[in-house]
Backbone as JSON, one array per atom type, in Angstrom:
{
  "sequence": "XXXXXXXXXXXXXXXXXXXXXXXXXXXXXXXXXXXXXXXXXXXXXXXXXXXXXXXXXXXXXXXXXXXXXXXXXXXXXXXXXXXXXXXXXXXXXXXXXXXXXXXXXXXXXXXXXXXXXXXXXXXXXXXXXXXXXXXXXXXXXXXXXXXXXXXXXXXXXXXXXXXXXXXXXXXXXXXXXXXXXXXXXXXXXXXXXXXXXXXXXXXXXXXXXXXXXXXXXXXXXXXXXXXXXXXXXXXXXXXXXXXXXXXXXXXXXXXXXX",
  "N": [[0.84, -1.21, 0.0], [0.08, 2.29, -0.57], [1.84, 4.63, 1.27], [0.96, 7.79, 3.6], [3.22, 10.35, 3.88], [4.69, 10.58, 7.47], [5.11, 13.23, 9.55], [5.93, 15.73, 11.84], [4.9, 14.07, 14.25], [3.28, 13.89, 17.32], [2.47, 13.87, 20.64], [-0.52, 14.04, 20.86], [-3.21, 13.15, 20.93], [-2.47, 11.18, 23.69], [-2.84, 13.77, 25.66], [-5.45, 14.92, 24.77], [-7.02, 12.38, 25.29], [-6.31, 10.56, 26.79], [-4.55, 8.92, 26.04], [-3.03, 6.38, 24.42], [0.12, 4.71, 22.29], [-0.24, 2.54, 19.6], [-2.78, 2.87, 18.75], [-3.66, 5.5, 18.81], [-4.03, 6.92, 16.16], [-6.5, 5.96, 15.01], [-8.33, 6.7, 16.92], [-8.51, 9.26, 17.01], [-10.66, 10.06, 15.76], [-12.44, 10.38, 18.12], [-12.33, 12.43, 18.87], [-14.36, 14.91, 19.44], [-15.76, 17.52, 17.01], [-15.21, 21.22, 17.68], [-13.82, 20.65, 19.99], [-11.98, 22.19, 22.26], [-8.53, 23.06, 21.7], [-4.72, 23.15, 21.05], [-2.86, 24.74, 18.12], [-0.94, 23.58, 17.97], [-1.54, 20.79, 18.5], [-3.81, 19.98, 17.13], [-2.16, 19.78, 14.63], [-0.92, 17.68, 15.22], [-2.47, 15.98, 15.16], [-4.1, 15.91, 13.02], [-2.2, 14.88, 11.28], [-1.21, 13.04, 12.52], [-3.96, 10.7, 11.32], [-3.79, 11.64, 8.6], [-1.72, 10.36, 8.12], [-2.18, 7.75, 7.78], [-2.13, 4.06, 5.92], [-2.81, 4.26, 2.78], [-6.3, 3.2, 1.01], [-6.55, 2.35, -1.69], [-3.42, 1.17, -4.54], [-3.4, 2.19, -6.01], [-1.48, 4.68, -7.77], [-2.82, 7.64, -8.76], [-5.18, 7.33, -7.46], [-4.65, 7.02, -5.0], [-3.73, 9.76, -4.15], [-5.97, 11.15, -4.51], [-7.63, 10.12, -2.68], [-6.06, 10.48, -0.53], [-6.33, 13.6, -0.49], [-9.47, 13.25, -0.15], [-9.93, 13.03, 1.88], [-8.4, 14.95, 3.39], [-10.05, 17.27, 2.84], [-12.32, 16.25, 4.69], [-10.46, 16.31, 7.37], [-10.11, 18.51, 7.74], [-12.74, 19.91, 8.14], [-13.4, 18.53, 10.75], [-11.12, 19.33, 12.39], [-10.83, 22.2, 12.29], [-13.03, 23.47, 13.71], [-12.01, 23.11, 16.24], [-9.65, 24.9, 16.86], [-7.9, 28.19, 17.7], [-10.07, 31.06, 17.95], [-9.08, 32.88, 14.93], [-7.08, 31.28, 14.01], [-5.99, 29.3, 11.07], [-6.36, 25.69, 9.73], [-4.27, 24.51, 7.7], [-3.58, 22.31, 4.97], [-1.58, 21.11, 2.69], [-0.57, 19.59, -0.16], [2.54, 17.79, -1.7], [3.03, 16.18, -3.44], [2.45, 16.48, -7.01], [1.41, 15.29, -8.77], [0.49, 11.4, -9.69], [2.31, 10.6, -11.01], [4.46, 11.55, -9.43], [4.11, 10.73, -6.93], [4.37, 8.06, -7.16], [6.65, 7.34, -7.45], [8.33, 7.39, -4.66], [6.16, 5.81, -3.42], [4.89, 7.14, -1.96], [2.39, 9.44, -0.5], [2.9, 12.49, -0.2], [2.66, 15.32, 2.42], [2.28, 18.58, 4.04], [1.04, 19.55, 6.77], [-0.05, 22.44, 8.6], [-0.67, 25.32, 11.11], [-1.89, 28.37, 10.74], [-2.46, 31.8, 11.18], [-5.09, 33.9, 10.51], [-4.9, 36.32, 8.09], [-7.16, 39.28, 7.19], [-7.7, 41.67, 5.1], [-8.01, 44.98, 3.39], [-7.86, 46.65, 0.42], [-7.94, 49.65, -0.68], [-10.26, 51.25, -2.66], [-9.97, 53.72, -5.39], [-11.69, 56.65, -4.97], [-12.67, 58.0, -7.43], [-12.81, 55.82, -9.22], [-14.71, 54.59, -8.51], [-16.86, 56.18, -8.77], [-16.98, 56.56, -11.48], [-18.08, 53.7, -12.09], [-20.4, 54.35, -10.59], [-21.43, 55.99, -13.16], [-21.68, 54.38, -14.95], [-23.26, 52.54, -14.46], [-25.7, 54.41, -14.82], [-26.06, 54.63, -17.01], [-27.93, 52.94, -17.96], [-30.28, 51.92, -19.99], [-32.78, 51.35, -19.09], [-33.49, 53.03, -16.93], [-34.36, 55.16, -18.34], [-37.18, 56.23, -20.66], [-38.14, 53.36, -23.01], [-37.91, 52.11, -26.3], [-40.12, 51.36, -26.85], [-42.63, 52.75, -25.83], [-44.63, 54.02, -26.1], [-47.29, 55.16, -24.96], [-48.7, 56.46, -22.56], [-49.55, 56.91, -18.88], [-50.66, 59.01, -16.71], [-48.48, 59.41, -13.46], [-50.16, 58.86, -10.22], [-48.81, 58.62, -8.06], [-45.85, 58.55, -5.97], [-45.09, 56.07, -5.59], [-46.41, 53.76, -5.82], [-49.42, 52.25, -7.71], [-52.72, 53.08, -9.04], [-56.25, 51.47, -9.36], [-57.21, 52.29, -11.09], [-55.31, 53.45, -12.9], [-53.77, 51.32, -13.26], [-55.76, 49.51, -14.63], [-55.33, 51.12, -17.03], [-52.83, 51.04, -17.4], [-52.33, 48.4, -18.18], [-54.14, 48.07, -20.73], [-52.48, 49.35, -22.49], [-50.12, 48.18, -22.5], [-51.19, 45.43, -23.31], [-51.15, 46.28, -26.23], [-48.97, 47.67, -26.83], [-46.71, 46.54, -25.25], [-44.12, 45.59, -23.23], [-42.43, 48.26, -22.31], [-39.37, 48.92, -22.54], [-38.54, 46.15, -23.2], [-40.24, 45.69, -25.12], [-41.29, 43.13, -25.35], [-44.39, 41.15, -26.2], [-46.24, 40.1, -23.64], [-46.57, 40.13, -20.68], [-45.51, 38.13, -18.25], [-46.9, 37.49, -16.2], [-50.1, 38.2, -13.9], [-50.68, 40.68, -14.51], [-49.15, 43.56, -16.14], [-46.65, 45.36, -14.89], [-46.56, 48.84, -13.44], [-44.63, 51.16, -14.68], [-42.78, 53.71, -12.9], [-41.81, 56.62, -14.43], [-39.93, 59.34, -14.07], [-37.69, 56.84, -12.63], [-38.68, 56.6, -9.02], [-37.15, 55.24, -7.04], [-34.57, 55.61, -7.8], [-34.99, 58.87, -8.21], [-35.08, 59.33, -5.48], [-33.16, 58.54, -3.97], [-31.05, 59.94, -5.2], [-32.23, 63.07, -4.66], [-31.45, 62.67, -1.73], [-28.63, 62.13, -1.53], [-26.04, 63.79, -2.51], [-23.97, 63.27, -3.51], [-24.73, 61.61, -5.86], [-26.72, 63.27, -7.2], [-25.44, 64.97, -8.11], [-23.98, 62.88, -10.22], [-26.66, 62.15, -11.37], [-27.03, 64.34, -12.73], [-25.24, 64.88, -14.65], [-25.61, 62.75, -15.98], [-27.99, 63.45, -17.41], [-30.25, 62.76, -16.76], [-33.24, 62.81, -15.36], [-33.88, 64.87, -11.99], [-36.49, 65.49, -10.38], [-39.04, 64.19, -9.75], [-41.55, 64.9, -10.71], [-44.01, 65.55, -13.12], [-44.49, 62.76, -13.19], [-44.58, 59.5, -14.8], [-46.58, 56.51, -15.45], [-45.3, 53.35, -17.05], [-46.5, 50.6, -18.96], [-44.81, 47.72, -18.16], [-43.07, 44.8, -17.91], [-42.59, 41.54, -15.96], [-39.67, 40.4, -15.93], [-38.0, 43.05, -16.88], [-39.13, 44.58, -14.96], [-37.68, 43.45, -12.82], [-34.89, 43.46, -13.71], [-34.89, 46.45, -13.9], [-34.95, 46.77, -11.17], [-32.68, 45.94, -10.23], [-30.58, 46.81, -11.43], [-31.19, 49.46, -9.76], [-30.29, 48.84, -7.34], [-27.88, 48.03, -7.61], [-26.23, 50.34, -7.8], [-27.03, 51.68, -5.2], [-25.69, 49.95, -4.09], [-23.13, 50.38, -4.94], [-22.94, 53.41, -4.0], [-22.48, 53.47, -1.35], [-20.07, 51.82, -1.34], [-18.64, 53.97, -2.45], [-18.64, 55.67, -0.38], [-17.47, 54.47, 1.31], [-14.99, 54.37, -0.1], [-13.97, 56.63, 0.17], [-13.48, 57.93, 2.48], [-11.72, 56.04, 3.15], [-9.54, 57.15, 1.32], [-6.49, 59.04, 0.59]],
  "CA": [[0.0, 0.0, 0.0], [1.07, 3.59, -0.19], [1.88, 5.27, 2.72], [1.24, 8.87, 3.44], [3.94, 10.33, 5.02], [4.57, 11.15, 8.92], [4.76, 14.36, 9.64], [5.5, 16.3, 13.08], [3.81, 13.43, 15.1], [2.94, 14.37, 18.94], [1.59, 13.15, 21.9], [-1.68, 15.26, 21.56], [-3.88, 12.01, 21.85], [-2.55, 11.41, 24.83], [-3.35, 14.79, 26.35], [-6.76, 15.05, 24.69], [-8.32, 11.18, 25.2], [-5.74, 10.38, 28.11], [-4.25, 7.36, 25.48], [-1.26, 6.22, 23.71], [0.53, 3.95, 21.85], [-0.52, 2.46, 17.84], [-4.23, 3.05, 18.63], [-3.74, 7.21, 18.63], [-4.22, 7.53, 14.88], [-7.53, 5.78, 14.98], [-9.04, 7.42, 18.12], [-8.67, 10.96, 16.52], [-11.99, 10.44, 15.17], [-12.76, 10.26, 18.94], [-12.43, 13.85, 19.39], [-15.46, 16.15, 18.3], [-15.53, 18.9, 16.03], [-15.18, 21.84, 18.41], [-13.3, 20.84, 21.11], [-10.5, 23.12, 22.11], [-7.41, 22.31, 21.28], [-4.15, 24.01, 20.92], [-2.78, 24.72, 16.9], [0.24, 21.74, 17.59], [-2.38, 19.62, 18.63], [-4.55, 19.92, 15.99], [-1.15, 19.89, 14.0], [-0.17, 16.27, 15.49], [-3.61, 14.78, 15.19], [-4.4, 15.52, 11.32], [-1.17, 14.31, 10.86], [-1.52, 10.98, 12.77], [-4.9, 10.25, 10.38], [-3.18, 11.94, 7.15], [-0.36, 9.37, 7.87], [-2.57, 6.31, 7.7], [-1.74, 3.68, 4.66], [-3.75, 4.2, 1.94], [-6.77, 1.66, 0.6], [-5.9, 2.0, -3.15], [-2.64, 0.93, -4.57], [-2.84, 3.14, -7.28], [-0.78, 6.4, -7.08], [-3.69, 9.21, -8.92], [-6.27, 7.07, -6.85], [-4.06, 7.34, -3.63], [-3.44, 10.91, -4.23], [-7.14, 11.71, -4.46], [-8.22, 9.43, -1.52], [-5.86, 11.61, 0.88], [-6.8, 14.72, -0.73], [-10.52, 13.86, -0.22], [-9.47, 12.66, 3.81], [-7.99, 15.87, 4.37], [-10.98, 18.06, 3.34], [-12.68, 15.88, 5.99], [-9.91, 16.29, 8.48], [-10.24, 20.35, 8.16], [-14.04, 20.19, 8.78], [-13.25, 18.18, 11.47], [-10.36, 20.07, 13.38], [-11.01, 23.74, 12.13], [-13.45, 24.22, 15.12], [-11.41, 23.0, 17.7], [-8.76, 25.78, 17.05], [-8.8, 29.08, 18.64], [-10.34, 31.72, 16.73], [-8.06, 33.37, 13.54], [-6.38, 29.98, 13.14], [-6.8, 28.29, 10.11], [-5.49, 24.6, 9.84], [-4.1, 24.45, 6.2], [-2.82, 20.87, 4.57], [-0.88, 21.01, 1.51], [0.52, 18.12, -0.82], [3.9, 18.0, -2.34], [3.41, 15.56, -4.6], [1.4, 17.45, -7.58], [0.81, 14.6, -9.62], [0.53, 10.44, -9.64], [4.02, 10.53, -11.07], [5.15, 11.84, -8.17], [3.63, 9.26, -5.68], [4.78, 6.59, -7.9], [8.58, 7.51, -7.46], [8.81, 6.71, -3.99], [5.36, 5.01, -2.96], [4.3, 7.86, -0.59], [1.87, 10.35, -0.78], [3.89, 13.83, 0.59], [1.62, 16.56, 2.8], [2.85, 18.97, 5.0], [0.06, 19.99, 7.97], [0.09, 23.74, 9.39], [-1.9, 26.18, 11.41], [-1.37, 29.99, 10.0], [-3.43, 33.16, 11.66], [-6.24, 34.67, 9.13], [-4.94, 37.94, 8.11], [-7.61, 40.11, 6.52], [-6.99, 43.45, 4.35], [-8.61, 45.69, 2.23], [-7.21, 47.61, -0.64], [-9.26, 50.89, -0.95], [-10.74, 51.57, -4.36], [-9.95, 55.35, -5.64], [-13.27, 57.3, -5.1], [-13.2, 58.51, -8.82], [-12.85, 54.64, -9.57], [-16.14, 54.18, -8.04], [-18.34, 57.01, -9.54], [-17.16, 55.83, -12.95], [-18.98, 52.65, -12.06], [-21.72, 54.74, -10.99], [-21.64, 56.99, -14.34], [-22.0, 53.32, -16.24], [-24.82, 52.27, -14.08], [-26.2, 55.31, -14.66], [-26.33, 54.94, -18.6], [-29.4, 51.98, -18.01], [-31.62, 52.22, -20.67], [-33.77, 51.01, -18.01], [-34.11, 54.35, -16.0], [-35.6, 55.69, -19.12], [-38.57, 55.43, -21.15], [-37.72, 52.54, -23.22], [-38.29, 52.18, -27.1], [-41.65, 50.82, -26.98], [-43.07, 53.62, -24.66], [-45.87, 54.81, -27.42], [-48.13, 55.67, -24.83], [-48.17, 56.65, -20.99], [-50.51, 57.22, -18.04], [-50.29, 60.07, -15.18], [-48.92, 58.91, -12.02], [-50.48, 60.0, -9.05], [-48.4, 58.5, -6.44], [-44.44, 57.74, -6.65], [-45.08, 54.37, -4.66], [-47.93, 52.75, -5.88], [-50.55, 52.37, -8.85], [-54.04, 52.95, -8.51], [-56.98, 50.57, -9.64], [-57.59, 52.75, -12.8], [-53.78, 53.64, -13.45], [-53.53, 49.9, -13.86], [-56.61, 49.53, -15.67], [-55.01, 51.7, -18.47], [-51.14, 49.97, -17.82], [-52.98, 46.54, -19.09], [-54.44, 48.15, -22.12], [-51.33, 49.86, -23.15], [-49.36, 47.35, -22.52], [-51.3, 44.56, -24.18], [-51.09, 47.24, -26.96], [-47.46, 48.32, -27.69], [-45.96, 45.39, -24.97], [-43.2, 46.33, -22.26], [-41.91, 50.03, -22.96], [-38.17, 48.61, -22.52], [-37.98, 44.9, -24.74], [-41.52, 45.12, -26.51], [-42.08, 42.12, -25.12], [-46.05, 41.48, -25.66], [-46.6, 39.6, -22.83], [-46.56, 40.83, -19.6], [-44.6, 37.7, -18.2], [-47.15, 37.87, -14.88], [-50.85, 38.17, -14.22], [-50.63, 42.19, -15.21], [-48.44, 44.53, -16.53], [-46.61, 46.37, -13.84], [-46.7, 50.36, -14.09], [-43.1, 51.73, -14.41], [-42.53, 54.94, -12.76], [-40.38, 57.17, -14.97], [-38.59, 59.12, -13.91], [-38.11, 56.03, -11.68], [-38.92, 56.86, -7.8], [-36.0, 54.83, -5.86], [-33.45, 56.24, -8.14], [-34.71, 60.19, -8.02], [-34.94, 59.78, -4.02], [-31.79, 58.93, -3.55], [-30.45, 61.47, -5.51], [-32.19, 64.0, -3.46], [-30.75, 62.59, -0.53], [-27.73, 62.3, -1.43], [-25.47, 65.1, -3.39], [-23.0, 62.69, -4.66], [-25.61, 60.92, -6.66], [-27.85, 64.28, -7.57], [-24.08, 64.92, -9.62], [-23.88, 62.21, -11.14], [-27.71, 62.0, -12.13], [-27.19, 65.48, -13.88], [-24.52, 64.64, -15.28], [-26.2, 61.46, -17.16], [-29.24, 63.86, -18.18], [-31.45, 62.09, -16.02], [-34.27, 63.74, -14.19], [-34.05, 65.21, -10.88], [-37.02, 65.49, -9.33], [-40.5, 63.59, -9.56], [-42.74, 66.23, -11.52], [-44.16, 65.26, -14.38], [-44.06, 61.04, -13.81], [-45.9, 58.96, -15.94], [-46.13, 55.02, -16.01], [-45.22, 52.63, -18.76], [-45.63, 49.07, -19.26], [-42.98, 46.89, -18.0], [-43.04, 43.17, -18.34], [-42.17, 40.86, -15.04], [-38.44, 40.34, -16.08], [-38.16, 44.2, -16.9], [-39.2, 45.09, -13.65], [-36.9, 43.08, -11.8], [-33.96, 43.75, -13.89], [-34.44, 47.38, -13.34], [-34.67, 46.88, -9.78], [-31.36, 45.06, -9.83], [-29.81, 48.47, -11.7], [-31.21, 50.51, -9.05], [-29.78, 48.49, -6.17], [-26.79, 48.32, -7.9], [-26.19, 51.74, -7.22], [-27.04, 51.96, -4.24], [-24.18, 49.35, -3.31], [-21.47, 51.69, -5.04], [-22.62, 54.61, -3.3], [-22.02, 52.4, -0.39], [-18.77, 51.76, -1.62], [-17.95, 55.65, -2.54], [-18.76, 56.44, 1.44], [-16.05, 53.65, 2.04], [-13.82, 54.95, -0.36], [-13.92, 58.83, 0.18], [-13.15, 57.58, 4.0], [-10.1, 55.72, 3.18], [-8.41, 57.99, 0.44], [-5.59, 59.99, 1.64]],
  "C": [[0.87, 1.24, 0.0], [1.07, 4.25, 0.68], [1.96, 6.95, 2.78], [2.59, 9.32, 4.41], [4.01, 11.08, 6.53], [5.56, 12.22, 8.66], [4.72, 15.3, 10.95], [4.41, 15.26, 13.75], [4.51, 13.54, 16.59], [2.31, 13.46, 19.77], [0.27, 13.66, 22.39], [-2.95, 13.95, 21.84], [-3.77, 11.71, 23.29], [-3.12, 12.76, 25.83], [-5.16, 15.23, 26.08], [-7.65, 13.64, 25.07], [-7.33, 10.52, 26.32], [-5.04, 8.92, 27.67], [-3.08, 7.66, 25.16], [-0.96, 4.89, 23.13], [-0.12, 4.04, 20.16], [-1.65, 2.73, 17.65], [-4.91, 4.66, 18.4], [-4.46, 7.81, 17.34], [-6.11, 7.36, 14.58], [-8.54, 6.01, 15.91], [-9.01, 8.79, 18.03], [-9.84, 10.73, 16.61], [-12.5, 10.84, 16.38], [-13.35, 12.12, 19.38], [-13.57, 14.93, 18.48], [-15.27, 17.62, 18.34], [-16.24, 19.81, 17.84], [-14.53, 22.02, 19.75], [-12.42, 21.36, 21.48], [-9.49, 22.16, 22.38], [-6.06, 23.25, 20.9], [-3.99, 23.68, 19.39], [-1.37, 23.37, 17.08], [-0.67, 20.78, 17.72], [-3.04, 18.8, 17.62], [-3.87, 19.21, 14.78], [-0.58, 18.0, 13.73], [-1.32, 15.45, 15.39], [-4.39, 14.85, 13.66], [-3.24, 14.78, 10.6], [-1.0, 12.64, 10.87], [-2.66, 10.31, 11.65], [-4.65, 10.77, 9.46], [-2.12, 10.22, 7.13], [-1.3, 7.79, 7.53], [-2.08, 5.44, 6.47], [-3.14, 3.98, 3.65], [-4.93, 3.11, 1.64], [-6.07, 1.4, -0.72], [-4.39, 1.51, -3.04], [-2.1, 1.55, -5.54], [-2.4, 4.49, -7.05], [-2.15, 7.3, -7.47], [-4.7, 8.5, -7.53], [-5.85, 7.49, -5.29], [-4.27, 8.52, -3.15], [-5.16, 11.76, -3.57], [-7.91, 11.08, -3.43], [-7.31, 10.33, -0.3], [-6.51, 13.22, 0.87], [-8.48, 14.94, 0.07], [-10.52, 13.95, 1.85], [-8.75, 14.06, 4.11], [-8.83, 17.14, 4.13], [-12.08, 17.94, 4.87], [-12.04, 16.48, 7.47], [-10.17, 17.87, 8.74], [-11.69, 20.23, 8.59], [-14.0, 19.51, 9.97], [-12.81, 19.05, 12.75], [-10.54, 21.51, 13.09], [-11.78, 24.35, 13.65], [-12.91, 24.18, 16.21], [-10.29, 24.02, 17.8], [-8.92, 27.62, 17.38], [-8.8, 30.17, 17.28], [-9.52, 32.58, 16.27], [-7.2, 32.39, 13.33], [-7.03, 29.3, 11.98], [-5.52, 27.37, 9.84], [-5.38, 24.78, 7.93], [-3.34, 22.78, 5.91], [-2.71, 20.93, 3.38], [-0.29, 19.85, 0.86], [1.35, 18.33, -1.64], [3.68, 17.4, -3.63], [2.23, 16.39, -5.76], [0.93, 16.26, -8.49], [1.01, 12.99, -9.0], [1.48, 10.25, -9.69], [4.63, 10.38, -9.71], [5.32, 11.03, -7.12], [4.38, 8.51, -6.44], [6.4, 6.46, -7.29], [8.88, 6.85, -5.93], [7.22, 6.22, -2.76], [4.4, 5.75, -1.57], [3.2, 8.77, -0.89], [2.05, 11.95, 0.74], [3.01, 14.87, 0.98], [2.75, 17.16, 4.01], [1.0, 19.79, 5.49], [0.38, 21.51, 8.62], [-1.01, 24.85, 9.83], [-1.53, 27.56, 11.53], [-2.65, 30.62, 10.75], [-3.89, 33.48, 10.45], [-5.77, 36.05, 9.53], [-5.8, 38.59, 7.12], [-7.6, 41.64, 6.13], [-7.75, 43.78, 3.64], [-8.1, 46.84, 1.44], [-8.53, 48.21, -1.26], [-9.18, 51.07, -2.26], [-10.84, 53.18, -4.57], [-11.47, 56.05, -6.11], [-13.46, 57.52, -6.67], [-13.29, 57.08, -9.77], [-14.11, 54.34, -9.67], [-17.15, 54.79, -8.55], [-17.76, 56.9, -11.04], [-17.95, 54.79, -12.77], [-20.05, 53.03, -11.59], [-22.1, 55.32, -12.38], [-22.25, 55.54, -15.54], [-23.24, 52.98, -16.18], [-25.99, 52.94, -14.83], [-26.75, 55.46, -16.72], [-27.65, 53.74, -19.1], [-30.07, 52.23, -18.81], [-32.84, 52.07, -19.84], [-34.58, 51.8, -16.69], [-34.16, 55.57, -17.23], [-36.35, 55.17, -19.89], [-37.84, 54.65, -22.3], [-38.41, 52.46, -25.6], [-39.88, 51.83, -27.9], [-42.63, 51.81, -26.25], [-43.74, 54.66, -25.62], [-46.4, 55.34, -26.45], [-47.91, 55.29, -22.85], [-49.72, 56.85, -20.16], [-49.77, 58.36, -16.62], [-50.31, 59.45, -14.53], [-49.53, 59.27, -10.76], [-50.07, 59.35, -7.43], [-47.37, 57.48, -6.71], [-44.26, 56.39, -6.24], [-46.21, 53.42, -4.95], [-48.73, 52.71, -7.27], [-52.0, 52.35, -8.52], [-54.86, 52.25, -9.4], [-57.26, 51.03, -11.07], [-56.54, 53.19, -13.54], [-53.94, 52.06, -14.14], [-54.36, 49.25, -14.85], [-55.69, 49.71, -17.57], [-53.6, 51.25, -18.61], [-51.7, 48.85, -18.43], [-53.19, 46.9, -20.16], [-53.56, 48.81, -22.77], [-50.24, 49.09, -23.42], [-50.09, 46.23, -23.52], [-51.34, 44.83, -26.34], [-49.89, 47.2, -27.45], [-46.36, 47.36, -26.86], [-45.05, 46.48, -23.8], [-41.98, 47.4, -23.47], [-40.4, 49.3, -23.36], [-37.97, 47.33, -23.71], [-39.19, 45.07, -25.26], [-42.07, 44.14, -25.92], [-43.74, 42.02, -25.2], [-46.78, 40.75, -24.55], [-45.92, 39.98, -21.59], [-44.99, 39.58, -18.55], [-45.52, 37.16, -16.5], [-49.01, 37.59, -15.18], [-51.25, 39.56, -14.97], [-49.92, 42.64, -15.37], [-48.31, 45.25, -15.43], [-46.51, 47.7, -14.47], [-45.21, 50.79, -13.58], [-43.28, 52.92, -14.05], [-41.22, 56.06, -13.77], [-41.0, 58.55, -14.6], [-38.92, 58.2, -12.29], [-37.53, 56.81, -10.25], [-37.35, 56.92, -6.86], [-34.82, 55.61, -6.4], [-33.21, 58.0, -7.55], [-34.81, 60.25, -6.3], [-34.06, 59.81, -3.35], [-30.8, 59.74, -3.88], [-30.7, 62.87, -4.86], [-31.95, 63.47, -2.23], [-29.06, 62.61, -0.39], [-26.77, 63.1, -2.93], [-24.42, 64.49, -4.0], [-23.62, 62.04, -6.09], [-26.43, 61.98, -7.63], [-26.52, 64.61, -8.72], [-24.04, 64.31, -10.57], [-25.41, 62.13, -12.15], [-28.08, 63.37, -13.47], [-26.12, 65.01, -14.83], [-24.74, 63.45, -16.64], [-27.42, 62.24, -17.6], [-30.18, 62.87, -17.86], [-32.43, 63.44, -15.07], [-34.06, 63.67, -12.54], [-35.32, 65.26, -9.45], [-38.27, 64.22, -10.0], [-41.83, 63.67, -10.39], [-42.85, 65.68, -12.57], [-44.32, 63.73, -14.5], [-45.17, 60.61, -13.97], [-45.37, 57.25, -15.2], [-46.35, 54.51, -17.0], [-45.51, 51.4, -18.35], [-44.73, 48.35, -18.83], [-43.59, 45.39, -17.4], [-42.33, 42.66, -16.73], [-40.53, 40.96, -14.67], [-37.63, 41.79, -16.58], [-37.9, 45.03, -15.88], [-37.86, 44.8, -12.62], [-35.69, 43.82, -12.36], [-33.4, 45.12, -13.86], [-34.44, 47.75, -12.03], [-33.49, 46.39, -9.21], [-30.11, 46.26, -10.35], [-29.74, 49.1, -10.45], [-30.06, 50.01, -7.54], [-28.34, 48.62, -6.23], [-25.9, 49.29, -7.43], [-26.08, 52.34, -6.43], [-26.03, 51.15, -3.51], [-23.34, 50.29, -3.49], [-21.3, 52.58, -4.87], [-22.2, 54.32, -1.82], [-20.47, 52.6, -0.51], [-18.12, 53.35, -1.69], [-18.13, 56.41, -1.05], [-17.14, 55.98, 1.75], [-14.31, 54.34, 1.66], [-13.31, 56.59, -0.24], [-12.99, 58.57, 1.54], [-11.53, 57.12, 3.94], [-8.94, 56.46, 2.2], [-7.66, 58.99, 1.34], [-5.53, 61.28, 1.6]]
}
């Protein structure tokens, strides 16, 4: 059989299950996920059950039978280590070849601190990716947008608004693809100039820039609804949100620029 190889082996069995001797490797399992444990411990007891002999006899098969035993062994020991450790297990050999040569399959076992970082994104980085957003065909009226209805309330449709969104729509189809089918049981009523977009622009003055700047509407006055098809709707609700992440992001980054 092929043998993985040993590896920093310890006496952490003994200290965690109060044992010892040839029975250590197979009394890991003993120990459940979560139990504390120092990072050698951990270190000397994926090691003892990495080291076992293989079943196969074939090197790729070998290779990929420890590989799949040491995703196990991390879901295993990961909780028992204290928190910002992460147990890592690496294999030397990169291929079957490799095993073949001298009948082993080569890992080295280690437990490294989680260092997390963030590399700030240059604010003018970020309102370019609003300025793109911002070019949506989807926060205006759309090539199909023959025919409109007065809104009378930026949050809602009323029973006879919708009335006349159904017959316009089954008419000229969603303002944006044409589509003639709604996609739903009715035709939703698009606000243009859409609501969520112009409110956050008057709330916020980084956005009210950029929305002039794209020759978008500012305020409210004047909105109509169109037509807009199920898959329409959503996808300009997935614009708008958009947006509202990378002004998100342009808080973060204004904050961290120097």
């Amino acid at each position: 059989m092929l043998l993985a190889i040993k590896n920093a082996i310890g006496g952490f069995i003994d200290k965690i299950l109060g044992r010892g001797g040839k029975e250590d490797a197979a009394r890991a399992d003993d120990v459940k996920p979560g139990t504390p444990m120092t990072p050698e411990e951990v270190v000397d007891a994926v090691v003892l059950k990495l080291s076992e002999p293989t079943v196969t006899t074939d090197a790729a098969q070998a290779l990929e039978e420890k590989r799949e035993q040491a995703e196990n062994l991390k879901e295993q020991f990961q909780p028992s280590l204290p928190e910002g450790k992460v147990l890592k297990i690496e294999f030397d050999d990169a291929s079957a070849d490799a095993v073949s040569e001298d009948h082993e399959v080569d890992f080295a076992v280690t437990v490294n601190p989680k260092k997390r970082g963030k590399a700030p994104v240059p604010p003018d980085k970020v309102r370019d990716e609003i300025r793109e957003k911002l070019k949506s065909p989807l926060l205006r009226p759309g090539p199909c947008a023959v025919e409109s209805v007065s809104a009378s309330n930026p949050h809602s449709v009323s029973a006879r608004e919708q009335r006349e969104i159904n017959r316009i729509g089954d008419l000229h189809g969603d303002h944006h693809s044409c589509a003639p089918e709604p996609g739903q049981a009715e035709w939703t009523g698009d606000h243009q100039p859409v609501t969520g977009l112009v409110e956050k622009a008057q709330a916020n003055p980084e956005l009210m820039v950029l929305i002039k700047e794209a020759n978008l509407p500012t305020t409210l006055q004047g909105q109509v609804l169109f037509p807009h098809s199920f898959d329409s709707s959503k996808s300009q609700g997935g614009v708008v949100t958009a947006i509202t992440l990378k002004l998100q992001k342009l808080e973060r980054a204004k904050t961290s620029a120097p």
